[in-house]
N, C-alpha and C positions, 0 to 999 in steps of 0.2 A: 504494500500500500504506500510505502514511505517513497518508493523509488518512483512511482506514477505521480505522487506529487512533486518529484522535483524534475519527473523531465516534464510536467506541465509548469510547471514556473519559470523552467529555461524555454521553453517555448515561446512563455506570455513576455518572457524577457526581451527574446529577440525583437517578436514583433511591436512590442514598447517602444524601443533604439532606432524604430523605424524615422528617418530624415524628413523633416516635412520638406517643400517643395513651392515652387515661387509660383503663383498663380497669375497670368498674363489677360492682359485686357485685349481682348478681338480687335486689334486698329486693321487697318491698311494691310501693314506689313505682315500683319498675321496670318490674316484673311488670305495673303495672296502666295503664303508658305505654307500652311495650312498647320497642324497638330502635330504631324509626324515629323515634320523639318521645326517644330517650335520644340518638340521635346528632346528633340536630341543635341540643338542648341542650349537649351536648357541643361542636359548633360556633362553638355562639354566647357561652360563655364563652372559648371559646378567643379565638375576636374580641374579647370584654371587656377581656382581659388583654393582648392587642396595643394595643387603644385607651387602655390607661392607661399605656401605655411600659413593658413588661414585654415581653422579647424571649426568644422561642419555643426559641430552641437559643445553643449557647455559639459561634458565631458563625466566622471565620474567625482570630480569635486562636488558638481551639486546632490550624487547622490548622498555622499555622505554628509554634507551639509543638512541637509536633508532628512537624513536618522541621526543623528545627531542632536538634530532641534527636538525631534520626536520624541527622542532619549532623554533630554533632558527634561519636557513637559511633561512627557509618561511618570519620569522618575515623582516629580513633584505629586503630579496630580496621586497616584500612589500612594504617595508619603502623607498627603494628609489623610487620605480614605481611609489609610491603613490603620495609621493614629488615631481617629475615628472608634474602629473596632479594636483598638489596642494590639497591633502587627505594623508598627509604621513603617520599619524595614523592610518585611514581606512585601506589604505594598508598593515600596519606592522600587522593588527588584521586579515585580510584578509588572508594575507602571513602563519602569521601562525599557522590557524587553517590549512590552506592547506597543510606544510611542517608535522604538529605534523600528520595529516591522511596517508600523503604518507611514514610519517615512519612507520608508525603502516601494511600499508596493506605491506610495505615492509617486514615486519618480518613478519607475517599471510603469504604471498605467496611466501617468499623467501625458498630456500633449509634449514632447519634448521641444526643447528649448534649445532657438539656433543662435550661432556665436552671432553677435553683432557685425562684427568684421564680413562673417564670411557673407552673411545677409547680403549686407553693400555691394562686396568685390560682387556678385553674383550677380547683383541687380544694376548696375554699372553696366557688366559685361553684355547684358540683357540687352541694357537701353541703346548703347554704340551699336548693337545689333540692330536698330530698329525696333525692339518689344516695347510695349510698358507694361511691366510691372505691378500688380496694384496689390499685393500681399503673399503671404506665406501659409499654406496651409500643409 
């Protein structure tokens, strides 16, 4: 049972880590390259932007930023409930493994988060193409 949960969690992982992607407004130039020549441009600046050291997503700092904050609210919130029923320990240790998990699935299920940089370089590369740009999904 233990091992079907963690290959379902590296599952949910991967497709977490999935890159969001620049969403282009229909002009002219779109119109007259159509989807298939927009996304592969799309592609290939995103490659641009790898290859000059601009990194794609905010990386695994924010995850543990992340559980971290989790860990340390868990802990808290814990430590008083605990104190409460007189285990304020148990609680705080309770607290937060629970806060350090809901951060972690928070970052795995959450919308990931692109580097600033690479946003730009990417939508830059776009626009000299002729696109625009009008968001990140």
């Amino acid at each position: 049972m233990f091992k079907i949960f963690l290959i379902l969690v590296a599952a949910l992982t991967v497709e977490g880590c999935a890159s969001t992607r620049p969403v282009l407004y229909p002009n002219e130039y779109y119109n007259s390259v159509g989807p298939t020549v927009a996304n592969g441009d799309i592609a290939n600046c995103m490659h641009l932007a790898e290859a000059a050291g601009a990194d794609s997503s905010s990386g695994t700092g924010d995850a543990a930023a992340r559980a971290a904050g989790g860990t340390a609210i868990g802990a808290a919130a814990g430590a008083v409930g605990g104190a409460v029923v007189g285990s304020a320990g148990s609680g705080a240790a309770i607290g937060a493994a629970t806060g350090a998990t809901a951060g972690l699935l928070n970052w795995i299920f959450g919308k990931p988060h692109s580097n600033p940089a690479y946003v730009n370089f990417v939508n830059r590369c776009l626009q000299e193409r002729g696109y625009e740009p009008v968001g990140w999904e």
